[in-house]
C-alpha positions in Angstrom: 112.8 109.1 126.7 114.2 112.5 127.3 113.2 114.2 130.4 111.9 117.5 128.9 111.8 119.6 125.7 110.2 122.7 125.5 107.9 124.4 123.1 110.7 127.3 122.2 113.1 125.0 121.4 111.3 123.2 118.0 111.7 125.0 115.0 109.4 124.0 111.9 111.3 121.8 110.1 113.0 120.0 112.4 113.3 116.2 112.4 112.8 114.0 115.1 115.1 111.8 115.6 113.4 108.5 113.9 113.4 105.0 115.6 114.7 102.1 114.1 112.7 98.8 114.3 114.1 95.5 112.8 114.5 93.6 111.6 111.0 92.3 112.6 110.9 88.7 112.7 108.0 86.2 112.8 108.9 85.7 117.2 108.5 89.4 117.5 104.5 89.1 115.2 103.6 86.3 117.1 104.1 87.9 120.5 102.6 91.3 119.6 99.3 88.7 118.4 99.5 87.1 121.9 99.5 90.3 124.0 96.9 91.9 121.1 95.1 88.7 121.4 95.1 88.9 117.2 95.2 85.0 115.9 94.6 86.0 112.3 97.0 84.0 110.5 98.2 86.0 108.6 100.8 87.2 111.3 102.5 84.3 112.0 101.9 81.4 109.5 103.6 81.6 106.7 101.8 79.0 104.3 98.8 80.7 105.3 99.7 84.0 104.5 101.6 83.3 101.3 99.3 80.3 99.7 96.2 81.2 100.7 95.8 84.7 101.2 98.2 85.4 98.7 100.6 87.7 100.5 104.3 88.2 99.9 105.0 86.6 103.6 104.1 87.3 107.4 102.2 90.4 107.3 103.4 93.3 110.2 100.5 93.9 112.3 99.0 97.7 111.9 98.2 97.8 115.7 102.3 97.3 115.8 103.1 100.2 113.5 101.1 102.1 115.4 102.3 101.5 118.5 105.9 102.2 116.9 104.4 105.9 116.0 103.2 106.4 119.3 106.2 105.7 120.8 108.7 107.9 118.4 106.6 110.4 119.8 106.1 110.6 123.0 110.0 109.9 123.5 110.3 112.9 121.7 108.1 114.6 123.6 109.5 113.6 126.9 107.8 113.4 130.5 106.7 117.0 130.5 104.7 116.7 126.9 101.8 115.4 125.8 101.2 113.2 122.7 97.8 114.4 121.8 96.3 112.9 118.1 97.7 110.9 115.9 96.3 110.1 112.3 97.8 107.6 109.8 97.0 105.4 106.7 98.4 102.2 106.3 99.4 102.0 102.4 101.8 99.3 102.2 102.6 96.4 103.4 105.6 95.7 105.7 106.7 92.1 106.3 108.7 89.7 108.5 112.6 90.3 107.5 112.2 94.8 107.1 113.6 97.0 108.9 111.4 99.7 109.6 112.3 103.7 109.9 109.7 105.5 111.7 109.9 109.4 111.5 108.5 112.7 112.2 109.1 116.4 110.8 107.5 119.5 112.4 105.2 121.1 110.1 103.9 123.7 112.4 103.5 125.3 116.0 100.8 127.0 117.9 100.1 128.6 121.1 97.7 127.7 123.4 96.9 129.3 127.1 98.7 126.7 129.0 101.0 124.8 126.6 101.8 124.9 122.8 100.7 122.6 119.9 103.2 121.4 117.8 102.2 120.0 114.0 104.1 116.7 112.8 103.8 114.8 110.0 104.5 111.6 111.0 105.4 108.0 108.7 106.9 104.4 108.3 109.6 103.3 105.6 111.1 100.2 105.2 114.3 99.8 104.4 114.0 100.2 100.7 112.5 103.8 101.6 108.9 102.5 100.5 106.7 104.6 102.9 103.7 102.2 104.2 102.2 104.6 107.2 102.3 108.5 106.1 100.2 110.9 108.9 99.9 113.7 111.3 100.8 114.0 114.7 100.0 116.9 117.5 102.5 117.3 120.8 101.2 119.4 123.1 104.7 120.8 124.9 105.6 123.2 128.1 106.7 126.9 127.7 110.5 127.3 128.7 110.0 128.0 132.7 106.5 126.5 132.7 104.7 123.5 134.5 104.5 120.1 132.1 101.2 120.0 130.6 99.0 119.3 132.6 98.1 115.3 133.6 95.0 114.7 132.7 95.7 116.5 129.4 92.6 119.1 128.8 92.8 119.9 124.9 92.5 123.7 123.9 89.3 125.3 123.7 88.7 125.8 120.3 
């Protein structure tokens, strides 16, 4: 995690710098079950998934790929921002064996009193480029010269 970006310093446009994740395998499901306390099979047996349900193998959990989002951005956003919405879809599947991509572009910035907003669309692709997870993101970020926003974060006023 970097230490500090500021708001001047994101252009619309610019990437983030995406996190890799993967290969996933079925240890890495079935802890993120046991911590999530999620025993549907789907996540971690096989025969289950495939024969019964149908599936083309062990299913990645959603709560997982979101988590992945979550933390692409608030590395980005460092220990002076603020990671304030996310919003995502889950379209696709992703399963045990992919390598997952997860990415962010700046659409757009605002200025608030204390801090600015910064606009991301945010996403998931395996590594066939299929994308699973497309969304939005807003980072709330310091002014250059500015106190980190503010702990507990206090949205804008509308």
């Amino acid at each position: 995690m970097r230490e500090r970006i500021d708001f001047e310093d994101v252009a619309i446009g610019d990437q983030v710098a995406p996190l890799a994740k993967g290969p996933l395998t079925t240890p890495h499901l079935m802890r993120w079950s046991a911590a999530m306390e999620n025993w549907h099979k789907i996540h971690y047996d096989k025969p289950f998934a495939m024969e019964h349900d149908k599936l083309p193998g062990l299913l990645i959990n959603g709560s997982l790929k979101q988590q992945f989002i979550a933390q692409l951005l608030k590395d980005w956003a460092g220990r002076a921002g603020w990671v304030w919405q996310i919003k995502f879809q889950f379209r696709a599947m992703n399963i045990v064996g992919e390598t997952l991509s997860i990415w962010a572009i700046v659409k757009g910035k605002r200025e608030a009193a204390d801090y600015g907003l910064i606009d991301l669309d945010v996403g998931i692709r395996n590594e066939k480029g299929v994308e699973s997870t497309p969304g939005s993101a807003v980072v709330a970020l310091p002014y250059r010269g500015r106190a980190s926003v503010p702990y507990p974060f206090v949205p804008p006023a509308a």
